[in-house]
FILUMVEX-71541 format. One line per field, with one value per residue (C-alpha): residue number from 0; residue in one letter; x negated, y, z negated. Coordinates in steps of 0.02 Angstrom, whole numbers. Example, Ala and Ser with C-alpha at 12.3 -4.5 7.8 and 13.67 -1.06 7.14 Angstrom:
<atoms>
pos: [0/1];
code: [A/S];
X: [-615/-684];
Y: [-225/-53];
Z: [-390/-357];
</atoms>
This chain:
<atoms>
pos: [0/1/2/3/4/5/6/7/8/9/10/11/12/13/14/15/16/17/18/19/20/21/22/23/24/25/26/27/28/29/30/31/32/33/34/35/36/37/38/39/40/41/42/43/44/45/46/47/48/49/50/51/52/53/54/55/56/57/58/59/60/61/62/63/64/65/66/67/68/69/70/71/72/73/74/75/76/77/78/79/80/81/82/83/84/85/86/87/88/89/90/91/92/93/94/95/96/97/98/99/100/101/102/103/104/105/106/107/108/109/110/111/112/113/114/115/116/117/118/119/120/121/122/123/124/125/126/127/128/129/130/131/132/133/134/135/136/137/138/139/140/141/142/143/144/145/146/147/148/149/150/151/152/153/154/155/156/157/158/159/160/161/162/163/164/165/166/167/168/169/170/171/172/173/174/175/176/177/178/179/180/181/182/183/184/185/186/187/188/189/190/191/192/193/194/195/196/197/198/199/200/201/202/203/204/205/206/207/208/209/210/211/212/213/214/215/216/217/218/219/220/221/222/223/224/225/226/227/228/229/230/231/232/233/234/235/236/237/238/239/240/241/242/243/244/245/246/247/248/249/250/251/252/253/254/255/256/257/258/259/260/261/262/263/264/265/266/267/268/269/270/271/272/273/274/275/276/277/278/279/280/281/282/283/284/285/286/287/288/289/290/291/292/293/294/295/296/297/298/299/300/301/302/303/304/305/306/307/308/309/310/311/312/313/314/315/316/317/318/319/320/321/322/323/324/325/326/327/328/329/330/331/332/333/334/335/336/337/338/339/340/341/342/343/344/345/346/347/348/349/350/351/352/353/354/355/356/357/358/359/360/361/362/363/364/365/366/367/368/369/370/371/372/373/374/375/376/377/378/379/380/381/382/383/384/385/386/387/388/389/390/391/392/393/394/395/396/397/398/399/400/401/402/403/404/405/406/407/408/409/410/411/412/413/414/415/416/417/418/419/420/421/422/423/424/425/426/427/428/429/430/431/432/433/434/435/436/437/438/439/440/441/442/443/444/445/446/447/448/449/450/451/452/453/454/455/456/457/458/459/460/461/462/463/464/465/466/467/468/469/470/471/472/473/474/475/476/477/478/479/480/481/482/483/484/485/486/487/488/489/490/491/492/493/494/495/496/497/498/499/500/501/502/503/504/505/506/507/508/509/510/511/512/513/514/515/516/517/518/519/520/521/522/523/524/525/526/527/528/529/530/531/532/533/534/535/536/537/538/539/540/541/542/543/544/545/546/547/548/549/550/551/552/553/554/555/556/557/558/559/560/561/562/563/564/565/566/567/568/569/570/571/572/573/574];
code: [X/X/X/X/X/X/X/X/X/X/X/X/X/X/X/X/X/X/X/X/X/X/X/X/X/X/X/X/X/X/X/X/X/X/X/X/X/X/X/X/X/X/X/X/X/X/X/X/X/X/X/X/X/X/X/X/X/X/X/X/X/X/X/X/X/X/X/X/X/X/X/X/X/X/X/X/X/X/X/X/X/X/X/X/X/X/X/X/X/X/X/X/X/X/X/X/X/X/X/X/X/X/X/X/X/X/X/X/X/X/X/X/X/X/X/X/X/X/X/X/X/X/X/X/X/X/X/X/X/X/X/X/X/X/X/X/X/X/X/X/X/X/X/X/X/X/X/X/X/X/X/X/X/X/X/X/X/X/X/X/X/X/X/X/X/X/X/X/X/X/X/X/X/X/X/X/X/X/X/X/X/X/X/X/X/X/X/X/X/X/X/X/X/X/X/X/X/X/X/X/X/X/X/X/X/X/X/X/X/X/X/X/X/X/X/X/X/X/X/X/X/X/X/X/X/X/X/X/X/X/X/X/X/X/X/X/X/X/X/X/X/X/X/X/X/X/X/X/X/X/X/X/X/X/X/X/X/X/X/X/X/X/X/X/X/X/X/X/X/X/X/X/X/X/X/X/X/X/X/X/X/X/X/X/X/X/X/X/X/X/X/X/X/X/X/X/X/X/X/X/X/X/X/X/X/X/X/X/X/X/X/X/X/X/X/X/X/X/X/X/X/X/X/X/X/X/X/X/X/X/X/X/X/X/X/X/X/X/X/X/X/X/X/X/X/X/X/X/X/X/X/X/X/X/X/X/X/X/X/X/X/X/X/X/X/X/X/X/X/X/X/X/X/X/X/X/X/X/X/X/X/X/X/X/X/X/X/X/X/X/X/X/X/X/X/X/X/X/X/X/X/X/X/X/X/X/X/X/X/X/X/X/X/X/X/X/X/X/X/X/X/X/X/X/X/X/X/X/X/X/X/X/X/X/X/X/X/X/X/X/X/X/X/X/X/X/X/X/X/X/X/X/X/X/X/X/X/X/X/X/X/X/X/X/X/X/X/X/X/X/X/X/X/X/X/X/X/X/X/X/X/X/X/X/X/X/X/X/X/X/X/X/X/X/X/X/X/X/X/X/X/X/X/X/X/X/X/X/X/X/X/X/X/X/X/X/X/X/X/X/X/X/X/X/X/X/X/X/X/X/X/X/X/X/X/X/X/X/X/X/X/X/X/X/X/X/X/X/X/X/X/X/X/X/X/X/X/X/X/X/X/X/X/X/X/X/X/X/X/X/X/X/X/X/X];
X: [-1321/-1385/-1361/-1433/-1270/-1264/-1461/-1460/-1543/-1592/-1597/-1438/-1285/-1204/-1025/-961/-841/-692/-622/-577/-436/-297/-415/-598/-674/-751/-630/-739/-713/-660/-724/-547/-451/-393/-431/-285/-261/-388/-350/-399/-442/-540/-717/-766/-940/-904/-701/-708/-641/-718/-709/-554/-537/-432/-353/-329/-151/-148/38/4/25/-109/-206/-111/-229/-202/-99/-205/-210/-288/-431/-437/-465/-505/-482/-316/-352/-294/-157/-186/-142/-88/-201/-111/-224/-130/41/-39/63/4/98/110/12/136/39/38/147/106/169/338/413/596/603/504/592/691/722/592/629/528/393/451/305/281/304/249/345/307/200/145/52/-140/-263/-323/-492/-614/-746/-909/-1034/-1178/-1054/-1047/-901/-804/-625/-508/-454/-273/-352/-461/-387/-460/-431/-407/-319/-139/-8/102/271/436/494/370/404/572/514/391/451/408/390/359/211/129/110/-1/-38/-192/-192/-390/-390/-522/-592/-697/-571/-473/-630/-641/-439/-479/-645/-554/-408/-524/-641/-456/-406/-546/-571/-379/-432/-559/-466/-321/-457/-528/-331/-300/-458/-423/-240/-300/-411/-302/-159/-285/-363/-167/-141/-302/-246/-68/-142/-249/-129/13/-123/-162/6/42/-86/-91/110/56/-65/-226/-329/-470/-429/-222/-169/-210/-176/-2/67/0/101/243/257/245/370/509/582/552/647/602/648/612/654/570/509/524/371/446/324/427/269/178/317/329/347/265/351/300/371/379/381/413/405/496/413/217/238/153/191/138/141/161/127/207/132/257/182/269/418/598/764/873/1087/1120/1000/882/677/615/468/477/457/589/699/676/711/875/962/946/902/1049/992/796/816/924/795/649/756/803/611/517/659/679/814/793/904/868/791/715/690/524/521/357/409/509/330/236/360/355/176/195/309/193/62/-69/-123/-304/-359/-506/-529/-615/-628/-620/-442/-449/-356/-232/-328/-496/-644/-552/-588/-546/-383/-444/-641/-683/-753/-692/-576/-519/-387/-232/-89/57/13/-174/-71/52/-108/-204/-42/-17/-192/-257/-430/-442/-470/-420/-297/-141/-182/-305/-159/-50/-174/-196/-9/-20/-158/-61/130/2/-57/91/172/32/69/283/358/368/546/691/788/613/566/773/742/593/702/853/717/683/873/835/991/981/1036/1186/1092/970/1068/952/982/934/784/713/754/653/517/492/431/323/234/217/138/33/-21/-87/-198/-68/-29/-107/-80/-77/-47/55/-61/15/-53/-68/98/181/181/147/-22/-84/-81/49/165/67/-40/95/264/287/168/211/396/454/518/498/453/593/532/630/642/562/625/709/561/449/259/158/-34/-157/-315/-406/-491/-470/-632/-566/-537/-354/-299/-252/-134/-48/-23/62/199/232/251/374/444/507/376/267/58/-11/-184/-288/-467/-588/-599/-686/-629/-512/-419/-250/-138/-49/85/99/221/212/407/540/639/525/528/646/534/395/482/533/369/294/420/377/202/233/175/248/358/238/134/256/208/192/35/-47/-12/-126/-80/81/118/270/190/2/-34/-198/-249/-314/-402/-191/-154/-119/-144/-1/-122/-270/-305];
Y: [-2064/-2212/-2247/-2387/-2505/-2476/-2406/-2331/-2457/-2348/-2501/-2528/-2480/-2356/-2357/-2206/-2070/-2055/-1878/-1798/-1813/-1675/-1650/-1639/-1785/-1911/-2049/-2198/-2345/-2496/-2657/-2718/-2618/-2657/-2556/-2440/-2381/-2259/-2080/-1913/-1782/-1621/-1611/-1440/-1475/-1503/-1523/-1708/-1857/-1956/-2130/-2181/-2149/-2215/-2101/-2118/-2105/-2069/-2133/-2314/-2295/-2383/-2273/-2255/-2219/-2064/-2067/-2018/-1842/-1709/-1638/-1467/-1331/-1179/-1063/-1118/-1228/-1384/-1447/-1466/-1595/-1551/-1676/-1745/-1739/-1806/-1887/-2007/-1954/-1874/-1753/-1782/-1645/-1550/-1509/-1319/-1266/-1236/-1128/-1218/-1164/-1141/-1332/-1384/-1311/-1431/-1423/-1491/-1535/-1502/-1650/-1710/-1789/-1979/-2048/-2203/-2352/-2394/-2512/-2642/-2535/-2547/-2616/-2478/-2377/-2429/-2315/-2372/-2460/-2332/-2233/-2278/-2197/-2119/-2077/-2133/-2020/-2021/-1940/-1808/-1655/-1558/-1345/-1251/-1366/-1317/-1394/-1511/-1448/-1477/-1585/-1681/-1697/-1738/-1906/-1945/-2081/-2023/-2135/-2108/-2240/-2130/-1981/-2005/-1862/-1911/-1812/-1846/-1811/-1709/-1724/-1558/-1457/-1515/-1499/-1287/-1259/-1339/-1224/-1093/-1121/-1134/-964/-873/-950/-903/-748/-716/-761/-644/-510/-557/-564/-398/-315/-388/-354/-157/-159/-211/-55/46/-36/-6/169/211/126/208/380/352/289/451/572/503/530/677/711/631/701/881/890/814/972/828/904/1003/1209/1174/1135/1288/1404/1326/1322/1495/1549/1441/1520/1716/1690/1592/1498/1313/1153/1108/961/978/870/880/762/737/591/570/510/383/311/477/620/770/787/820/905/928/951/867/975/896/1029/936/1110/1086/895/903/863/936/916/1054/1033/1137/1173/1157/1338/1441/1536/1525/1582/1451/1432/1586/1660/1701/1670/1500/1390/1234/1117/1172/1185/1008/961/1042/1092/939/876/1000/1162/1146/1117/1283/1383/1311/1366/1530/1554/1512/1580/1377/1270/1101/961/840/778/618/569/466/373/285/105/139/218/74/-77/46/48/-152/-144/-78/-213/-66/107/165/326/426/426/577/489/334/297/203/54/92/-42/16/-104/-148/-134/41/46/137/174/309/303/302/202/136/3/25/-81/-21/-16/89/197/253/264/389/488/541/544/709/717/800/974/966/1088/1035/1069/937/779/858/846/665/616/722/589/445/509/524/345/278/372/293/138/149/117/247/168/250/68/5/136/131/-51/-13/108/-9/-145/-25/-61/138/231/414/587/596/753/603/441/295/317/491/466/342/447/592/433/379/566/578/429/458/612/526/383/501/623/754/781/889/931/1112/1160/1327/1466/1526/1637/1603/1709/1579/1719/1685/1731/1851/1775/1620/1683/1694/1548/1424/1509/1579/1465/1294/1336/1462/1564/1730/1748/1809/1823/1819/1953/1882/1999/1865/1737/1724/1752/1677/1689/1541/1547/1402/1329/1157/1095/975/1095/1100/1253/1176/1029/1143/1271/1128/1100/1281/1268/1135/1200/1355/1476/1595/1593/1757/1740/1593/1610/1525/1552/1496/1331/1310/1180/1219/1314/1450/1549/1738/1850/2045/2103/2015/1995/1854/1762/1637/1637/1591/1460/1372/1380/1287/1168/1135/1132/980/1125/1132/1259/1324/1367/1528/1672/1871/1931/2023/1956/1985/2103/2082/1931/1912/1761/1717/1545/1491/1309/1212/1048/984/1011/853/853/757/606/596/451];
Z: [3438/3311/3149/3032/3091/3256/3311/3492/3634/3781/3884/3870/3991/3914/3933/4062/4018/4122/4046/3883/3765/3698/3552/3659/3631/3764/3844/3880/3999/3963/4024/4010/4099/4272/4414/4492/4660/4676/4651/4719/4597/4620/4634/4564/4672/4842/4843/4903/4846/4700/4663/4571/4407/4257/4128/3917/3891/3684/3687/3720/3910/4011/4134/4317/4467/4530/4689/4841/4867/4964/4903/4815/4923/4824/4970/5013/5148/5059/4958/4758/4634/4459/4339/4172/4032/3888/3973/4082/4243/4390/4498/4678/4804/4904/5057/5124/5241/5439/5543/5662/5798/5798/5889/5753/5600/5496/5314/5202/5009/4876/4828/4648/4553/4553/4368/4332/4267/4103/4060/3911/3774/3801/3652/3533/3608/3514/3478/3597/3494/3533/3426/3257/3151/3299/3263/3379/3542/3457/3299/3412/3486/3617/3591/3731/3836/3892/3793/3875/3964/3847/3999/3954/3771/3822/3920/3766/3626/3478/3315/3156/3133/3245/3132/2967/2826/2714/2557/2493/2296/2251/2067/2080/2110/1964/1841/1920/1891/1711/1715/1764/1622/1498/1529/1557/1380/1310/1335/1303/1138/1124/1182/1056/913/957/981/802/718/792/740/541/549/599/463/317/378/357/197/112/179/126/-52/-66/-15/-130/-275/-251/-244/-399/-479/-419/-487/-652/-656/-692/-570/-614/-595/-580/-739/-837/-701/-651/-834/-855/-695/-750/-917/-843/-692/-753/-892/-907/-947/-1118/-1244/-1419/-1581/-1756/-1832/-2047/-2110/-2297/-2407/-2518/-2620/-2663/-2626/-2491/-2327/-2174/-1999/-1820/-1678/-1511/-1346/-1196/-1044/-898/-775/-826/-855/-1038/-1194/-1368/-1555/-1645/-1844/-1947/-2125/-2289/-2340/-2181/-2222/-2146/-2208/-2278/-2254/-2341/-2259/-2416/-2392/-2431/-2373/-2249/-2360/-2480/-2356/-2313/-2495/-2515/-2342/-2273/-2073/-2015/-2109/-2096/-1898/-1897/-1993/-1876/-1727/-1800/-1849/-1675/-1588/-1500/-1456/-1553/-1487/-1648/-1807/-1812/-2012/-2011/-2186/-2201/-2222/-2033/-1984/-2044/-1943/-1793/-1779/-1813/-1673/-1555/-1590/-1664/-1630/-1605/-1645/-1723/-1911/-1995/-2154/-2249/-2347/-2516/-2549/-2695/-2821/-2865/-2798/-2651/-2481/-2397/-2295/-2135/-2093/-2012/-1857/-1675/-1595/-1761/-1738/-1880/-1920/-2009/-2166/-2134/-2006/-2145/-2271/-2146/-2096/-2275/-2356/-2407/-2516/-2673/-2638/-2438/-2351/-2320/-2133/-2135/-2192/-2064/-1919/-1981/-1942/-1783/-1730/-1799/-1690/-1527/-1555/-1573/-1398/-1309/-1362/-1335/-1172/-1050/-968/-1069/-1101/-1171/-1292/-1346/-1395/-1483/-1594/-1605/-1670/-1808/-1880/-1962/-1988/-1866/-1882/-1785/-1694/-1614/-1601/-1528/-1353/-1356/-1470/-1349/-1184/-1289/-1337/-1178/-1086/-1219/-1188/-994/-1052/-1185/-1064/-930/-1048/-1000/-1197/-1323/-1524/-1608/-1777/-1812/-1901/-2051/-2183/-2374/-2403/-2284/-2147/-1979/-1930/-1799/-1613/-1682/-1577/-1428/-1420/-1490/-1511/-1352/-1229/-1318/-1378/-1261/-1377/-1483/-1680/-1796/-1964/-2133/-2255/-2383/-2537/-2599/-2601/-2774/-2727/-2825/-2858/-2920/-3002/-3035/-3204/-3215/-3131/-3022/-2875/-2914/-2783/-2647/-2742/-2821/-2663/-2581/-2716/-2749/-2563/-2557/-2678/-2613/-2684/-2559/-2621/-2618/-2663/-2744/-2846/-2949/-3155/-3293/-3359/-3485/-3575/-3584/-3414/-3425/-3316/-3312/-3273/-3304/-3311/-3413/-3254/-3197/-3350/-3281/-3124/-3220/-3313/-3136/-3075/-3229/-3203/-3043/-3061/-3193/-3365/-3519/-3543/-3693/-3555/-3490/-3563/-3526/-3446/-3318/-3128/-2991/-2841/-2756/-2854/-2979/-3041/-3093/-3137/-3204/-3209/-3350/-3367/-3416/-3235/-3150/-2974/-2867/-2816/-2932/-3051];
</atoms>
């Protein structure tokens, strides 16, 4: 063995080893040491004695020569000695026994083994100096050898300085356990980021599928998707009755004159809501049950007994009358910030030169005052359908624009500070409002006009298409033998027919018949038995003639009274 501090010298004695320790290692000799009385030990070669020998005792004991024994005999020929390899003491030989004769027996003890008295402690081995780095004997175990009797432990003295427990830190292993932490941690968090990022999927696949079904839902109720809504009003209105709310509505024209009335239908079963406009001309039965038109009826009976004779007519429950004056139309549209609708036509200002009140075009924003201006307007020579489909458009622009919440849409009324039928007090009105508009908002609302003839009859398929699929209810005419029919002719060159169709209307007077003649100067109203001669008079009166004008004549057809216009006719309107 060499190293660079102590380099091996083969030259040099090398110190002898005299046995092993309880760990295995080499015992060497020291110089030091004095010589014991030599002992016998066993010579696995030959069985004879060896020169004497000292032993390492690795409890501080110096070495005791080995009393002299008799060699080992491994056939049994010779006594045996028990070696001590880590206590230091030797046990004595206890020769074998021979054969006595009786003169010769005696009793022979036991040999006990020789211990040694104790000595000073010896000077730490030192590890030989051809051995650089050797741990000391008392360090060094030796596996395999027997482990020493507990007799022995019990003669042993024991102390605590002799026992040492090095703990060697070991900064590698506490950079892999922080290694180690760290690849655990961070793949925890990879594994968290992947459960999370898989746990938001799943939340908004729900969400959207939740979101998709509820509008279908929604939508597939409302009867807005494409194929149901026809077909499940259609069913609707052949398999059962359905839950409908109707009021009517009165726009009184308090700068020109007349009236205009529609209805609104809201049907709670197909979720849809409808105007119906009803012209002037149409013919219903007033209190006492005589024939009269609508707008007549408006005149003289009142909210109370034209809502009667609309029910008894159409055959429909009407909960209300809503009276629509158009200064309360124009601050409700005012209210509402503005409608937009479609205009078919342009509407004059009232001063000549002046800018036009509404233009037509689409998506024509109106305040108050143009919405009130288009509502009512009817051109020279128009039908009086064609003013009432103008305040249809103007009531569906302003449901659009009200609040579909019921307290809303009530405040909205209140803010008018308009004095109600008691039929519709506020509350009840804006309830009614307040459908509508839900309607109006989604598309889900339409507007119809009722067909009537020129003899204020209904016409052919009214009672089908509106009466009975819009109302719900059944037509009940009036006998109208008690109604004056009147026929018109016109000569006044300003295409006066339809102006003056729409007073006789309002005023109570069913048209027969209307045609062209020649001009003329002066009008003149006809009636062909003396029994109609006050008739005639009314209806001059009426129509704003002198009464010079009522005179005996021929009348046209079914007509008690034939009036024929002159350039003197003024239509309602003109300039």
């Amino acid at each position: 063995m060499n190293d660079q501090q102590h380099p091996y010298d083969p030259y040099q004695s090398q110190p002898q080893i005299i046995g092993y320790d309880e760990y295995g290692q080499p015992v060497y000799q020291q110089p030091q040491a004095q010589q014991q009385a030599p002992a016998q030990y066993y010579d696995p070669y030959g069985g004879q004695q060896q020169a004497p020998a000292q032993y390492y005792d690795p409890y501080g004991q110096q070495a005791q020569q080995s009393q002299q024994q008799p060699a080992y005999d491994p056939y049994g020929q010779q006594g045996y000695a028990y070696p001590s390899y880590d206590t230091g003491q030797q046990w004595a030989a206890r020769p074998q026994a021979q054969p006595q004769t009786d003169s010769q027996a005696q009793p022979q003890s036991r040999t006990e083994p020789v211990r040694p008295a104790p000595e000073a402690p010896a000077a730490p081995v030192a590890a030989p100096p051809g051995v650089p780095g050797q741990r000391p004997a008392s360090e060094r175990g030796a596996p395999g050898r027997p482990a020493p009797s507990r007799a022995d432990d019990d003669d042993r003295e024991y102390r605590t300085e002799q026992f040492s427990f090095i703990e060697e830190p070991d900064e590698d292993s506490e950079d892999v356990i922080d290694w180690l932490k760290f690849t655990e941690s961070r793949s925890e968090r990879r594994e968290e980021a992947r459960r999370r990022g898989r746990n938001r999927i799943v939340a908004l696949v729900v969400v959207l599928v939740l979101a998709a079904v509820g509008g279908v839902g929604y939508l597939w109720s409302a009867g807005l998707l494409p194929g149901t809504s026809a077909p499940e009003q259609k069913g609707t209105a052949a398999t059962g009755p359905q839950k409908r709310d109707t009021i009517v509505v009165h726009l009184h024209d308090t700068t020109n004159g007349g009236t205009s009335t529609a209805l609104l239908v809201e049907n709670e079963t197909t979720r849809q809501g409808t105007t119906v406009l009803l012209p002037n001309s149409v013919v219903v039965a007033d209190a006492e049950g005589s024939a009269t038109t609508l707008g007549k009826s408006v005149e003289d009976d009142g909210s109370s007994g034209t809502r009667e004779a609309i029910g008894n007519l159409l055959g429909a429950g009407i909960t209300g009358t809503w009276r629509l004056d158009t200064p309360y139309l124009e601050n409700l549209v005012e209210v509402v910030s503005g409608i937009e609708t479609d205009t078919d036509t342009d509407v004059p200002a009232p001063k000549d030169g002046a800018e036009p009140l509404v233009r037509k075009g689409e998506k024509q924003t109106l305040n108050g005052r143009a919405a009130v201006a288009y509502a009512t307007y009817r051109a020279p020579g128009e039908a009086d359908a064609k003013q009432l489909q103008r305040f249809g458009q103007v009531l569906y622009g302003v449901l659009r624009k009200i609040s579909d919440d019921p307290a809303a849409a009530t405040v909205t009324i209140e803010t008018l500070q308009q004095i109600l039928d008691p039929s519709l007090p506020e509350k009840d009105l804006g309830a009614s409002l307040a459908k509508l508009a839900e309607h109006a908002k989604l598309g889900a609302y339409k507007t119809a006009l009722l067909p009537v003839e020129e003899d204020g009859a209904l016409a052919d398929g009214a009672s089908d298409s509106v009466v009975k699929d819009i109302l719900g209810g059944k037509v009940t005419a009036p006998e109208a033998d008690g109604i004056v029919r009147v026929s018109l002719r016109d000569g006044s060159g300003k295409n006066a027919t339809e102006a003056a169709r729409i007073v006789l209307a309002n005023g109570g007077y069913a048209i027969v018949g209307s045609t062209g003649a020649p001009d003329r100067e002066k009008s003149q109203v006809l009636y062909g038995d003396d029994a109609r001669k006050a008739a005639a008079a009314e209806v001059a009166k009426t129509l704003g003639l002198p009464a010079g004008s009522v005179r005996k004549g021929e009348t046209e057809g079914a007509a008690a009274v034939t009036v024929v216009l002159g350039r003197d006719y003024k239509v309602l309107g003109a300039p």
